[in-house]
N, C-alpha and C positions, 0 to 999 in steps of 0.2 A: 381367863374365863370370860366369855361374851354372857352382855345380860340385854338380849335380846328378844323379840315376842317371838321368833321362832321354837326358845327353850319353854315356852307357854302353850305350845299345842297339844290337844289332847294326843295321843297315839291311840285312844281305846275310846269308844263309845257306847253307853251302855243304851238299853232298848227305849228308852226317853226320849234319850238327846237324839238319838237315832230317827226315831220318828216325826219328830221336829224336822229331818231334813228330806225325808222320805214318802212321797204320796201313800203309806199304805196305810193299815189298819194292823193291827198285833198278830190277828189270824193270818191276815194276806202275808207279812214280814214271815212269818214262821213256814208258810207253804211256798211262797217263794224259794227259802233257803232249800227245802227238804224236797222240789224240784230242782235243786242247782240252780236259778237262776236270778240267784243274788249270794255274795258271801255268807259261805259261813262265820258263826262268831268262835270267837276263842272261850275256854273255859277258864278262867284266870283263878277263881281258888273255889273250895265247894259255896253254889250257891250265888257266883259271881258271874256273869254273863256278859260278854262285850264283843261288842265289831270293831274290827283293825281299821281304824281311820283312812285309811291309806288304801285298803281292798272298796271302801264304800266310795270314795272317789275315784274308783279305778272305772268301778260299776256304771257310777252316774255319768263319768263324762263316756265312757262308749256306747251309754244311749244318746247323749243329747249331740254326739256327731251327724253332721246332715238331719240335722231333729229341726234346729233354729231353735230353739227354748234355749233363751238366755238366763233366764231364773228358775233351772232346776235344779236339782238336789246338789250338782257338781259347783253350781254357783255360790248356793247356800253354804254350799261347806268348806267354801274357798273364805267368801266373807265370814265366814264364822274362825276360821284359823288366822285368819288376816287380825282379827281384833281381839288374837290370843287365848281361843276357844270359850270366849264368852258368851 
């Protein structure tokens, strides 16, 4: 068994933590989704709301290709899984 920071990553992010990594606003996040043009979130039990960690990085990093923005969301959420989704 590896006890490693990798076994420390979130896989799910709820609309918080989310927004902490994401330039929008709760309105913007929801009409974004319900255009397609940001991940949908998972429904994980009644009442429980979350984005696949893994779709939201997928997101960020194919905008900031040929962006140059080094500290957008794809960064933020690299260092944030780097120090074990703290």
């Amino acid at each position: 068994m590896g006890d490693s920071r990798d076994d420390l990553t979130p896989a799910f992010l709820r609309e918080r933590e989310l927004r902490s990594l994401v330039p929008f606003s709760s309105s913007t996040l929801w009409r974004e989704v319900k255009a397609g043009r940001f991940p949908a979130p998972v429904r994980l039990s009644p009442g429980v709301t979350a984005w696949r960690a893994q779709d939201v990085q997928a997101w960020a990093h194919e905008r900031s290709n040929g962006s140059g923005a080094s500290d957008g969301p794809d960064r933020r959420l690299a260092d944030r899984e780097s120090r074990g989704g703290r």
